[in-house]
GUGU-36756 format. One record per residue: x, y, z of N, C-alpha, C, O in turn; residue in three letters. Coordinates in pm, 1 decimal, padded with zeros to 6 digits. Atoms other than C-alpha are relative to their C-alpha. Layout:
N
      n.u      n.v      n.w     ca.u     ca.v     ca.w      c.u      c.v      c.w      o.u      o.v      o.w residu
        X        Y        Z        X        Y        Z        X        Y        Z        X        Y        Z    ALA
...
// end
This chain:
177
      n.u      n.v      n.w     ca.u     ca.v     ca.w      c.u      c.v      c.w      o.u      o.v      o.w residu
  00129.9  00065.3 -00004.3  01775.3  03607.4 -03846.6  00011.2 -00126.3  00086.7  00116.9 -00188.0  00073.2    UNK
 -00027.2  00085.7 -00113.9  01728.2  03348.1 -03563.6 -00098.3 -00113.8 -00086.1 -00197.1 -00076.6 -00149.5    UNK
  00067.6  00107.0  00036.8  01599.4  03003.2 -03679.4 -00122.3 -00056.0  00119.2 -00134.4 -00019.4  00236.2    UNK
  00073.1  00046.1 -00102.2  01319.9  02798.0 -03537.0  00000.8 -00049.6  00110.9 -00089.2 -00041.9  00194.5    UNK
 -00018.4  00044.2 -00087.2  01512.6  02610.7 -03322.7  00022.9  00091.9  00089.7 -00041.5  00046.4  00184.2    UNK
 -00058.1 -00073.2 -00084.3  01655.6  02905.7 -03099.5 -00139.0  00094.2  00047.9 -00127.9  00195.7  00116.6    UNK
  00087.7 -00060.9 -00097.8  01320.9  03016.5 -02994.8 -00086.1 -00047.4  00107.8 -00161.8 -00141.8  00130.4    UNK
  00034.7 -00009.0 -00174.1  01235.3  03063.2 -02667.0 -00149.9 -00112.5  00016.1 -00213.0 -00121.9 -00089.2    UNK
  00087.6  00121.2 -00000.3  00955.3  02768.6 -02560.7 -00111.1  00066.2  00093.5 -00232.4  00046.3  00088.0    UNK
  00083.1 -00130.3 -00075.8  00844.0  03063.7 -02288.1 -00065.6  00067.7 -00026.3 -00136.1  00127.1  00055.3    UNK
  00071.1 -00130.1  00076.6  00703.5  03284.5 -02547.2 -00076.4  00025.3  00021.8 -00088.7  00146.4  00040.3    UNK
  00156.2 -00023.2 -00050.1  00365.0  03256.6 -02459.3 -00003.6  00052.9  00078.1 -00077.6  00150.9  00086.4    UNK
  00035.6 -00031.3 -00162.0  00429.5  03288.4 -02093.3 -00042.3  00135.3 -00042.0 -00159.6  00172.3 -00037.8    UNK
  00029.3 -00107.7 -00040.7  00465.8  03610.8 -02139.0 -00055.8  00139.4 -00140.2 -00023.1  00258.1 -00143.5    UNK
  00054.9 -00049.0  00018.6  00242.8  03702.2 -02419.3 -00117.1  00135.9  00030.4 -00204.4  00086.4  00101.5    UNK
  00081.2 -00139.1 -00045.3  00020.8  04082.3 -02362.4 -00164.3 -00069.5  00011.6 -00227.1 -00148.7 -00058.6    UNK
  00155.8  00013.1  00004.1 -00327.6  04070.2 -02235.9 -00034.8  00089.7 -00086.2  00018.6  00197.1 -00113.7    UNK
  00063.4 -00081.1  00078.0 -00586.4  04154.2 -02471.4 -00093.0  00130.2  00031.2 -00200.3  00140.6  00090.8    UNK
  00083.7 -00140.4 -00048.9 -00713.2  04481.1 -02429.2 -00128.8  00080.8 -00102.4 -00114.3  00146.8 -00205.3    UNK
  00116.8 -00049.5  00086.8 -01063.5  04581.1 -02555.6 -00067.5  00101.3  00019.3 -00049.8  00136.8  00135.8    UNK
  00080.0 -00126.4  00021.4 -01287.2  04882.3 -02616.0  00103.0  00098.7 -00010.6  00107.0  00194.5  00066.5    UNK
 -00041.4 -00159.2  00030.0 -01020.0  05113.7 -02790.5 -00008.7 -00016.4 -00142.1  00078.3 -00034.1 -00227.4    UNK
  00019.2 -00071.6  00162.3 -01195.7  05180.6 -03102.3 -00042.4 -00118.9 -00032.7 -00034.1 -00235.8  00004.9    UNK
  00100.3  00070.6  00152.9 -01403.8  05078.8 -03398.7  00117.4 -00095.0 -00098.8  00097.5 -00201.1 -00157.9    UNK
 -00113.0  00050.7  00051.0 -01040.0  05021.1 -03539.0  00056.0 -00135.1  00023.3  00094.5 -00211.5 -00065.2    UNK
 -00116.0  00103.4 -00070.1 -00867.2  04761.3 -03323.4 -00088.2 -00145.9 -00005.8 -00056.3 -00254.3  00043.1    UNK
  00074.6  00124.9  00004.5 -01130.7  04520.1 -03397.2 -00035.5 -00072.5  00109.8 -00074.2 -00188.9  00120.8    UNK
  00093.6  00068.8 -00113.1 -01232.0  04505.6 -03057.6 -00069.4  00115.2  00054.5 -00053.1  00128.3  00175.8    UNK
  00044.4 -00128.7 -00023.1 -01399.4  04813.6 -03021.6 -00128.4 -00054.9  00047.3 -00148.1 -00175.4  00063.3    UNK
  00100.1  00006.6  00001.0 -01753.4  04886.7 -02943.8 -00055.0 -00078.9  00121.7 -00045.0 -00037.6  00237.3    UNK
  00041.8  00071.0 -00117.7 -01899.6  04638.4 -02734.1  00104.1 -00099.1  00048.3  00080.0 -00179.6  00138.3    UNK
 -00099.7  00059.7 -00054.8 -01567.9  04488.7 -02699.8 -00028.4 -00168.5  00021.9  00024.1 -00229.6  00115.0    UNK
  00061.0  00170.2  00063.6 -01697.9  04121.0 -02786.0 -00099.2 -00015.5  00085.4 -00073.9 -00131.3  00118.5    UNK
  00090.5  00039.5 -00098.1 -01968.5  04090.4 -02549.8 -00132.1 -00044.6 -00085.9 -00207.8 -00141.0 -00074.5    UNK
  00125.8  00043.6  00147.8 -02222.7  04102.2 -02865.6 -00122.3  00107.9  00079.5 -00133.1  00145.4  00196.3    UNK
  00145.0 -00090.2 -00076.8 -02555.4  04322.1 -02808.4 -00089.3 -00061.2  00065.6 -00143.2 -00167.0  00033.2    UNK
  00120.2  00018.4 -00079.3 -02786.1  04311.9 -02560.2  00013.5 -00111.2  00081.8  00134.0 -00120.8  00105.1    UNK
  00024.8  00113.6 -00023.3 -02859.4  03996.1 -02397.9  00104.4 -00039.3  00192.0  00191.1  00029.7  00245.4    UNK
 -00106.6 -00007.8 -00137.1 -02712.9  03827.5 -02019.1  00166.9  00037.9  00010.3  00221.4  00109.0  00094.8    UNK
 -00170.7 -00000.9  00027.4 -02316.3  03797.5 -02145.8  00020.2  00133.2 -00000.2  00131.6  00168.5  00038.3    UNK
 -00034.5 -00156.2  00037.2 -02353.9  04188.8 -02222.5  00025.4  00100.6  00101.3  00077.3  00212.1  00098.8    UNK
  00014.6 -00127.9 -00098.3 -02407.7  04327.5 -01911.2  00074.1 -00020.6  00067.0  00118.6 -00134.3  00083.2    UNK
 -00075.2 -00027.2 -00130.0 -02203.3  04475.7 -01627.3 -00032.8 -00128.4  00095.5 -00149.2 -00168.4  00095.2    UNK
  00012.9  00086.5 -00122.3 -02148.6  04191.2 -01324.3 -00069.7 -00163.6 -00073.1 -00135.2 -00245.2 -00008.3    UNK
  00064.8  00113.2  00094.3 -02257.4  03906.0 -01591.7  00125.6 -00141.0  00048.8  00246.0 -00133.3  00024.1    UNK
 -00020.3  00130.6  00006.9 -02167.2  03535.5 -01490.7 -00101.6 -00104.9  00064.0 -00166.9 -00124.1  00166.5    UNK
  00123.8  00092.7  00023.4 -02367.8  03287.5 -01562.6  00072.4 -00154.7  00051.1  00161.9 -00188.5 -00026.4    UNK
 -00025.8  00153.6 -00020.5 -02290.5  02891.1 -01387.2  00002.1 -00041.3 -00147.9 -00070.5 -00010.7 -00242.5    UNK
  00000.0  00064.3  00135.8 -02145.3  02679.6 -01655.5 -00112.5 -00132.2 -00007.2 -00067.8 -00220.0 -00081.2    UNK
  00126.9  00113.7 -00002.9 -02442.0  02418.9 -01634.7 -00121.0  00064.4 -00066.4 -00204.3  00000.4 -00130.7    UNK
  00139.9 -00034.0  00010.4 -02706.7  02667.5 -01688.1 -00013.2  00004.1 -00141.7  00080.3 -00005.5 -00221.3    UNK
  00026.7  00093.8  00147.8 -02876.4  02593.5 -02007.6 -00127.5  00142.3 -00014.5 -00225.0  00124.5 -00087.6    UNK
  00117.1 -00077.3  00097.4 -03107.9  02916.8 -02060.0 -00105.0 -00018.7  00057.9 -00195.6  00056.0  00020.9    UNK
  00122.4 -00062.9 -00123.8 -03366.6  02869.2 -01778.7 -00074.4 -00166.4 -00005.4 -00160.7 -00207.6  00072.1    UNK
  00020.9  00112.6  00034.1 -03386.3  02498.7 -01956.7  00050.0 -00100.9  00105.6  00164.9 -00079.8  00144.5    UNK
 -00060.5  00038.5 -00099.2 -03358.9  02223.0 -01682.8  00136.9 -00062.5 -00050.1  00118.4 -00160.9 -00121.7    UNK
 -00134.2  00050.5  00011.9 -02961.8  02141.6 -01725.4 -00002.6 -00129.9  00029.7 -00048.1 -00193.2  00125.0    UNK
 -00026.7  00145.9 -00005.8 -02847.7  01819.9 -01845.5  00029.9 -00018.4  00122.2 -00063.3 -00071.5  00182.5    UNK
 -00050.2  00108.2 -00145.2 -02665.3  01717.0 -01506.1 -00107.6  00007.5  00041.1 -00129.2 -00112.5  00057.7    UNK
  00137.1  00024.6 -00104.4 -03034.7  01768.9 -01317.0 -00050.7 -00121.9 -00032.3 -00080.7 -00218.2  00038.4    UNK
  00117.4  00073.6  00084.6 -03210.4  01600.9 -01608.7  00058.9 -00194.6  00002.0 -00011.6 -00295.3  00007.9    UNK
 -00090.1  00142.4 -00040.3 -02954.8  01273.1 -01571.8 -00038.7 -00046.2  00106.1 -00031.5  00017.8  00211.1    UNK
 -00022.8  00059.3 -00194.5 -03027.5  01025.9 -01281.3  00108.1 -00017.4  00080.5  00195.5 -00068.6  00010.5    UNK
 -00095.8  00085.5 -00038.5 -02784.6  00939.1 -01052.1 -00056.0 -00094.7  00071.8 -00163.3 -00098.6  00132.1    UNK
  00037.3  00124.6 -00057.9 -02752.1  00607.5 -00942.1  00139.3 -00017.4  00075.4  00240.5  00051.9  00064.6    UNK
 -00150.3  00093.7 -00040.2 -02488.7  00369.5 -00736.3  00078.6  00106.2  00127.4  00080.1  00226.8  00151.7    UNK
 -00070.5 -00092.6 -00115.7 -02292.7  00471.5 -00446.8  00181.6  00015.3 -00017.1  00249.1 -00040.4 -00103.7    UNK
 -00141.0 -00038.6  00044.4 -01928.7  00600.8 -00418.1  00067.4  00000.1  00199.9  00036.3  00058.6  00303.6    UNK
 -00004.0  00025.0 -00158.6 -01761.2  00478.9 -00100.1  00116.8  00120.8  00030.2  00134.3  00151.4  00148.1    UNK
 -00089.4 -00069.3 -00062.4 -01474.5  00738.2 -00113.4 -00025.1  00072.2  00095.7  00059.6  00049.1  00182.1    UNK
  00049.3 -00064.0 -00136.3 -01612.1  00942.3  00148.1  00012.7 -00042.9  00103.2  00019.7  00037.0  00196.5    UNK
  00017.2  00067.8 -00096.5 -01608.3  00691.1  00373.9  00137.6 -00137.3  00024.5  00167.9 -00205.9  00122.2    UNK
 -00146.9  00117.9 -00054.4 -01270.9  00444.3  00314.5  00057.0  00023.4  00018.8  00095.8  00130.7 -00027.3    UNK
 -00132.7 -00028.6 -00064.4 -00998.9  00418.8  00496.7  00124.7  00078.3 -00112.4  00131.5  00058.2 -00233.6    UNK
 -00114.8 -00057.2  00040.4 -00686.2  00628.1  00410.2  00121.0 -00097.8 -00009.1  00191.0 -00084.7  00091.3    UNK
 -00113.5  00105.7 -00100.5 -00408.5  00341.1  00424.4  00169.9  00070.5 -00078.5  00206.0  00118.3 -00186.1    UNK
 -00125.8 -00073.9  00055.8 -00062.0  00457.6  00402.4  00102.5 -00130.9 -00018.6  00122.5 -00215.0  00069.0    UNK
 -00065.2  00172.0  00063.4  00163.7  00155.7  00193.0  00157.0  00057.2  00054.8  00192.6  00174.6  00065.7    UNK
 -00151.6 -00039.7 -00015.0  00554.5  00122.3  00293.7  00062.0 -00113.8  00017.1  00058.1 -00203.5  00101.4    UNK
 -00088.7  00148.0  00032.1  00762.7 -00118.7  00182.9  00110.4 -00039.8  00073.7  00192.0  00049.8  00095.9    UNK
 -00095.9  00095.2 -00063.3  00994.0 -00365.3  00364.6  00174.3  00070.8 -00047.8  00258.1  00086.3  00040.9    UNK
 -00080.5 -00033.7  00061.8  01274.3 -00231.8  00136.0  00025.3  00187.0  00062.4  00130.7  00240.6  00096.5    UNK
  00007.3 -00133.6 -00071.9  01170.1  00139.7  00266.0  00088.7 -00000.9  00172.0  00180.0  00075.5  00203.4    UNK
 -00015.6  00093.4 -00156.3  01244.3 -00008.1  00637.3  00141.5 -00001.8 -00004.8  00212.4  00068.1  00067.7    UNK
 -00144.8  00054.8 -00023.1  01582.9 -00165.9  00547.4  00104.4  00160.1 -00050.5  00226.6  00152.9 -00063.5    UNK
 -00117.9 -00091.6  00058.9  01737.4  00199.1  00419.2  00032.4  00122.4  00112.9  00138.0  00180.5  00137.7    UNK
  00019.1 -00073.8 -00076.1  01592.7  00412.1  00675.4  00016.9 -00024.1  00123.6  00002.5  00073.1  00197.7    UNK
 -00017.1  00060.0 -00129.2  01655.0  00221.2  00979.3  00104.3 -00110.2  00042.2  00141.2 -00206.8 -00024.6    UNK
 -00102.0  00086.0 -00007.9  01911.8  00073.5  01194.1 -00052.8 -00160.7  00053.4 -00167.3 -00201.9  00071.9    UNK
  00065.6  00142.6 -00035.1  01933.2 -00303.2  01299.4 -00052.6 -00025.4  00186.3  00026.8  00000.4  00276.7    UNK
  00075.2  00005.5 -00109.3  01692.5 -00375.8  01617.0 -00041.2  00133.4  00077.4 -00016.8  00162.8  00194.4    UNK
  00069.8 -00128.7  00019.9  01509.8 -00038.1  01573.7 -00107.0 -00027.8  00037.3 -00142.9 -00144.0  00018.4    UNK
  00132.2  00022.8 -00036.8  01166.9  00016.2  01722.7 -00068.1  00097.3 -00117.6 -00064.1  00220.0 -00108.5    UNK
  00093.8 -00092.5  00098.7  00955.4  00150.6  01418.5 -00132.4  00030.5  00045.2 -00190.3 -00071.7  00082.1    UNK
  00133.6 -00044.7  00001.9  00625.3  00323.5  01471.5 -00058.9  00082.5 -00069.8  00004.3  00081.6 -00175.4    UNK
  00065.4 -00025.2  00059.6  00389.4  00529.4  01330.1  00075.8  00192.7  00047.2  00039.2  00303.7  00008.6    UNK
 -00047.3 -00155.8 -00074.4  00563.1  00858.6  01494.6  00112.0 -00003.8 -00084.2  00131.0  00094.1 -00156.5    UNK
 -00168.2  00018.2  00070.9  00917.0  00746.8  01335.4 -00013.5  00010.4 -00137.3  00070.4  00068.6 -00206.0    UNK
  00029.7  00020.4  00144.5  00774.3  00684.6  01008.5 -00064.8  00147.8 -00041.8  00004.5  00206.0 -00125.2    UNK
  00010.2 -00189.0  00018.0  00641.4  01056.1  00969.0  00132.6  00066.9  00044.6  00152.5  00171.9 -00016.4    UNK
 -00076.7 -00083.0 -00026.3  00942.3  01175.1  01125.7  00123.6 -00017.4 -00112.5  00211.4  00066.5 -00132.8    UNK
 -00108.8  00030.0  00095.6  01162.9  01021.2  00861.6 -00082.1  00028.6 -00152.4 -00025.4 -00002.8 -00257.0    UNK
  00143.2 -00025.0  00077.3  00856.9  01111.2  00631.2  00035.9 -00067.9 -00133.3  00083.8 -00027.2 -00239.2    UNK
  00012.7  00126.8  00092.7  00831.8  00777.7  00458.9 -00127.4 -00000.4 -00024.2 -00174.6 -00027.9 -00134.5    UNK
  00170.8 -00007.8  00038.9  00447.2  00824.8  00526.9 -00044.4  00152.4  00019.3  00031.1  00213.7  00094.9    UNK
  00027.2 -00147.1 -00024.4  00275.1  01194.8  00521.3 -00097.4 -00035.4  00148.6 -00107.1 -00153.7  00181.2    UNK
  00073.3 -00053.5 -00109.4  00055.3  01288.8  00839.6 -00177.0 -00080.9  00011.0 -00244.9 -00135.2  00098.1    UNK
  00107.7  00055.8  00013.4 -00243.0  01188.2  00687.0 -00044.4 -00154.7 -00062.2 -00039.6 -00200.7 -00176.3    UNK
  00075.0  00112.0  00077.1 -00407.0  00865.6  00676.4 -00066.3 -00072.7  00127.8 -00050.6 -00032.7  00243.2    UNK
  00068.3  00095.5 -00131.3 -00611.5  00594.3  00901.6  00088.4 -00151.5 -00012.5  00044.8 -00245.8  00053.6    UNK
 -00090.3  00144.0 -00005.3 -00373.2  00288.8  00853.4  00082.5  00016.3 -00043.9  00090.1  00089.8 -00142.4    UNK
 -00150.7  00054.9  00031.7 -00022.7  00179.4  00838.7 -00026.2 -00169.0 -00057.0 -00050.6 -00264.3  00017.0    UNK
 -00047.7  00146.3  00054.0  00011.4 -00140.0  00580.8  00131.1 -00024.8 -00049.9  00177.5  00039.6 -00144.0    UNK
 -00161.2  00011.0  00051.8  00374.9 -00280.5  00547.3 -00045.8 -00113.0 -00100.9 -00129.6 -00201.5 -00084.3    UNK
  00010.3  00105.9  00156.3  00403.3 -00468.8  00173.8  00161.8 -00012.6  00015.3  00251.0  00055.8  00065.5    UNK
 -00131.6  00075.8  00024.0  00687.0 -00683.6  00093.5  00116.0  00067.1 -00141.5  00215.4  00011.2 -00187.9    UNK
 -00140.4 -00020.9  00111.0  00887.7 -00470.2 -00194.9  00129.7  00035.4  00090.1  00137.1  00087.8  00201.3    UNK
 -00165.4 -00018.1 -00039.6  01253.6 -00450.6 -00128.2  00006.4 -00146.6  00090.9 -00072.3 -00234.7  00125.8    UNK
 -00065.0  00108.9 -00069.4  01476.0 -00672.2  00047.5  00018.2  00046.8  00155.5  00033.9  00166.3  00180.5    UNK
 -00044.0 -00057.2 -00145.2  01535.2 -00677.3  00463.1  00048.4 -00115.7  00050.6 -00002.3 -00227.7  00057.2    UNK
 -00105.2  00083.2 -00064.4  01830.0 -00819.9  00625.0  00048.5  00064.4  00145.5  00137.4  00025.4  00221.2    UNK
  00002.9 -00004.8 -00181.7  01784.6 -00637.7  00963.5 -00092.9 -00050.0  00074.2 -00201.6 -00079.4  00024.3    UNK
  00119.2  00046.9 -00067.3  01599.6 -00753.8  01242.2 -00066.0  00124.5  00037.4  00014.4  00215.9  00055.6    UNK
  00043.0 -00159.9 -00010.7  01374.0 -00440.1  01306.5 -00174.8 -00072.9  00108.3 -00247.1 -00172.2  00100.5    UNK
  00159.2  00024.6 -00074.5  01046.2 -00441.1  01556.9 -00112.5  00108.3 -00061.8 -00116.7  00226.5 -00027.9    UNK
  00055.4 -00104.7  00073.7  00800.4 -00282.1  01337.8 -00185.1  00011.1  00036.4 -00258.9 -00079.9 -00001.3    UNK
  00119.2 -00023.8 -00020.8  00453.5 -00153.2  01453.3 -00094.1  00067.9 -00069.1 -00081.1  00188.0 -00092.9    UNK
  00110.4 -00045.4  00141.5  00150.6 -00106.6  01205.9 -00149.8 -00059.0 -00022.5 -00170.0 -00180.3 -00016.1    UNK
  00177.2  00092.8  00041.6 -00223.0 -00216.4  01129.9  00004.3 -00090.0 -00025.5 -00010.2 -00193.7  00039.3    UNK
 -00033.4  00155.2  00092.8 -00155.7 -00435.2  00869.7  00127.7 -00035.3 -00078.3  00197.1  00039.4 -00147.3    UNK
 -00156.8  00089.8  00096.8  00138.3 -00644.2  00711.7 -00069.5 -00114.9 -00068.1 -00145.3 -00197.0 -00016.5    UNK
  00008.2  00065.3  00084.4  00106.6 -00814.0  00413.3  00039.5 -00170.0  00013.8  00161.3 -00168.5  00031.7    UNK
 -00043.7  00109.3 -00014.0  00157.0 -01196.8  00441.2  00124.9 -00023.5 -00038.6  00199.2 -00095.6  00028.0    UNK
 -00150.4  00035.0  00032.5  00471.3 -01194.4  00253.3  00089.7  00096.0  00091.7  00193.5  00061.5  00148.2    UNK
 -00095.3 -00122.0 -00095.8  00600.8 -00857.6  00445.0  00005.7 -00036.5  00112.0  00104.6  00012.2  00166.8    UNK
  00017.9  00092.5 -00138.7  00506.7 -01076.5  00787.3  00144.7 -00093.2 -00002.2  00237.7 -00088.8  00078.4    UNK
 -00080.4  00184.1  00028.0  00719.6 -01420.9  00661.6  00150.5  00124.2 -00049.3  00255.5  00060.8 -00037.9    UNK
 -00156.0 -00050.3  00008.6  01044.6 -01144.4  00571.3  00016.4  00102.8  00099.3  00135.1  00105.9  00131.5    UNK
 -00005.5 -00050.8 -00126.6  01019.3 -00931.4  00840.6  00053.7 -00108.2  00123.4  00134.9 -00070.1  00207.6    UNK
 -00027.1  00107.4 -00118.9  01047.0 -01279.1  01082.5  00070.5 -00065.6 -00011.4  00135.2 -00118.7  00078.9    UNK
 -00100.9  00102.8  00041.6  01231.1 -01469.4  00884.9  00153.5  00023.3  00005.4  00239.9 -00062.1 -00013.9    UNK
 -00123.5 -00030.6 -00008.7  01535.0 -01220.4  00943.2 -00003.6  00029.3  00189.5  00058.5  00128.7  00227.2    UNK
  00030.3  00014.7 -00129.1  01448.6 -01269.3  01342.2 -00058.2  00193.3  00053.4 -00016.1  00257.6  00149.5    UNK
  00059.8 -00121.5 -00046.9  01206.0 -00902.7  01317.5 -00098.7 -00046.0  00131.4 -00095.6 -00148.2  00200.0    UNK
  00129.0 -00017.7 -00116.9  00892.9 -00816.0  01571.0 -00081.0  00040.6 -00082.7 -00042.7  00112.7 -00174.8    UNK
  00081.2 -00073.5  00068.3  00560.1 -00749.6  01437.5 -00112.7  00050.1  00115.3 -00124.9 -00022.8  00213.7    UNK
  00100.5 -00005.1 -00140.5  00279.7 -00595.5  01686.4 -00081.5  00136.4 -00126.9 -00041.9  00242.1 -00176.0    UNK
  00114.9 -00036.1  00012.8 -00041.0 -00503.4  01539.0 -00074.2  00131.5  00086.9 -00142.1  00115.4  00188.3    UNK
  00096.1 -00120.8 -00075.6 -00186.4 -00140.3  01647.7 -00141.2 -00045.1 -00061.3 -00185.8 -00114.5 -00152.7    UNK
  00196.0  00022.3  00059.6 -00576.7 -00108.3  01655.9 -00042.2  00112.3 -00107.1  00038.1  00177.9 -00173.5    UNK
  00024.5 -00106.3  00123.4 -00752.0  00118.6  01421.4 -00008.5  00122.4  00072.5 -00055.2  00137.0  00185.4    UNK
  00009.4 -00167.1 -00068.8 -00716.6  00501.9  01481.9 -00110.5  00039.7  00002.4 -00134.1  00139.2  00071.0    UNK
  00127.4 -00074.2 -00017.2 -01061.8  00550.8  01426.4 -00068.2 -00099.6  00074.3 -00032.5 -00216.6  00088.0    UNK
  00066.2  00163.3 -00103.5 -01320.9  00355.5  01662.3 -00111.8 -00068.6 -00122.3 -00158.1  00010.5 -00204.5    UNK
  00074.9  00026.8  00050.4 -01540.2  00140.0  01483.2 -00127.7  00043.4  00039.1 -00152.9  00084.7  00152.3    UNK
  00180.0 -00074.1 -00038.2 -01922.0  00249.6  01476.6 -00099.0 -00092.9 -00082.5 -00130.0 -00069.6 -00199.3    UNK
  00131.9  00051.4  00072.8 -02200.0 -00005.6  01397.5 -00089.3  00093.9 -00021.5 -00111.9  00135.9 -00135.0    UNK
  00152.7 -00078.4 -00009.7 -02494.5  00204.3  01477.3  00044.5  00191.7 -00035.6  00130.8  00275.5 -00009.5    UNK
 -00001.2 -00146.2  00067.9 -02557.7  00528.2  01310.5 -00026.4  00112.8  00109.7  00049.7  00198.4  00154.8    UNK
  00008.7 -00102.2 -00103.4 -02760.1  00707.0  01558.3  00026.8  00020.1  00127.4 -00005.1 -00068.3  00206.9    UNK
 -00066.1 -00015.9 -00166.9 -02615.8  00839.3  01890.4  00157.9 -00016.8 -00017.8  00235.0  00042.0  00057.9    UNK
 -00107.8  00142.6 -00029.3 -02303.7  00594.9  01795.9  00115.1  00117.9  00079.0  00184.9  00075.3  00171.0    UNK
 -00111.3 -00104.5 -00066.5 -02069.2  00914.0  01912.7 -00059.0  00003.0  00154.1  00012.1 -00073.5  00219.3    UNK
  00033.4  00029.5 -00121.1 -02227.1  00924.9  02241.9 -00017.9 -00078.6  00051.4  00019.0 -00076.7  00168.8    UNK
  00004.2  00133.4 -00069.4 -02315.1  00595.8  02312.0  00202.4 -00039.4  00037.2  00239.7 -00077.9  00148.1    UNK
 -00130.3  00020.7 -00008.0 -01900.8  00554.3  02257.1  00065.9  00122.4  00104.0  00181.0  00096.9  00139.2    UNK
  00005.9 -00057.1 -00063.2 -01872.4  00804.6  02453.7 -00001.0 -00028.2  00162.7  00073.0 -00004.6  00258.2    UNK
  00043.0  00028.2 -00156.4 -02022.2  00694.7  02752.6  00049.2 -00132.3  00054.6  00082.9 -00158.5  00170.1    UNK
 -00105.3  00116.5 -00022.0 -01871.1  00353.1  02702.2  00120.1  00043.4  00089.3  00157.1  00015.0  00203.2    UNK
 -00134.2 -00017.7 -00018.7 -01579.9  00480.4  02728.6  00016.2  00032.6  00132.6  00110.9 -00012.3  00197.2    UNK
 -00054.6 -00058.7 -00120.1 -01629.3  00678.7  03050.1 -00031.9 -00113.0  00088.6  00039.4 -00120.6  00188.6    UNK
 -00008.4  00076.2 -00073.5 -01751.3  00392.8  03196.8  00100.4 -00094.3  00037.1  00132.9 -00123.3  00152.3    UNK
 -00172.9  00082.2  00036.2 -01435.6  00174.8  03101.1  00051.9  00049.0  00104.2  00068.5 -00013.0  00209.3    UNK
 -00056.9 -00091.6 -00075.3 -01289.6  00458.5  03254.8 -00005.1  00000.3  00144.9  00099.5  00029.6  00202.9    UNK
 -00000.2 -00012.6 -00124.5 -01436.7  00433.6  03619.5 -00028.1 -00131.6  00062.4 -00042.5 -00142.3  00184.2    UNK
  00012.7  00139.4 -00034.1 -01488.2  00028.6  03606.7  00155.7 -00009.6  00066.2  00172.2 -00082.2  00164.2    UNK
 -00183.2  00024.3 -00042.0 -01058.9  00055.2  03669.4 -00010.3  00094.7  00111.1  00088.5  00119.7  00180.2    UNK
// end
């Protein structure tokens, strides 16, 4: 006889699906739980979990209010000073290419911010959006480089056109040189 402790914690996993409509017997017979008549009963039956019976569903009947900026804020990818000093040698050019390739940051985001955790005792030239005031003052203070990239995305005051108007900027930029 095996005690409680020596059983398997898996068991479930690989519990049997339940199998219905064999017989009046098996206590799932018949309509096989569906119950008589009605939407749940029939062939090709699913119903949205919101719907309320033809009744307007709470979430409609709720206002919403207030806005939700995630849609719209920056991605910033954080990497600490301490990250820097393990992964890199002394008077290293860091960028935003090196730092995915050593995949300290993933692929995705719209900013590089360096923060001050860990310690750094190389001098390193490190290129990024933003640095933290303290990650600035230990970065320099061990004779680093800091150089500010611009933002990967362009800024856009104006809503309408603003992709074409930037656009055309641009080509002009382009043929003023």
């Amino acid at each position: 006889m095996t005690s409680i402790s020596e059983i398997n914690h898996l068991a479930k996993a690989s519990r049997k699906r339940r199998r219905v409509g064999r017989g009046t017997g098996s206590g799932r017979g018949k309509t096989s739980q569906r119950g008589h008549k009605g939407q749940g009963s029939r062939s090709g039956s699913s119903v949205s979990p919101i719907f309320e019976g033809g009744q307007m569903p709470l979430v409609r009947r709720i206002p919403k209010r207030g806005f939700n900026n995630k849609a719209f804020a920056d991605k910033i990818a954080a990497v600490n000073v301490g990250d820097l000093e393990s992964n890199f040698e002394k008077d290293e050019v860091i960028d935003p290419r090196k730092l995915i390739e050593k995949k300290i940051i993933g692929k995705r985001f719209d900013k590089i911010k360096i923060l001050a955790g860990g310690e750094l005792s190389k001098s390193l030239q490190i290129s990024a959006h933003a640095f933290s005031e303290s990650a600035k003052n230990k970065i320099e203070s061990v004779g680093g480089k800091i150089i500010i990239l611009p933002p990967k995305k362009p800024v856009v005051k104006n809503k309408m056109g603003s992709a074409k108007k930037a656009r055309q900027q641009a080509a002009e930029k382009k043929s003023a040189k």
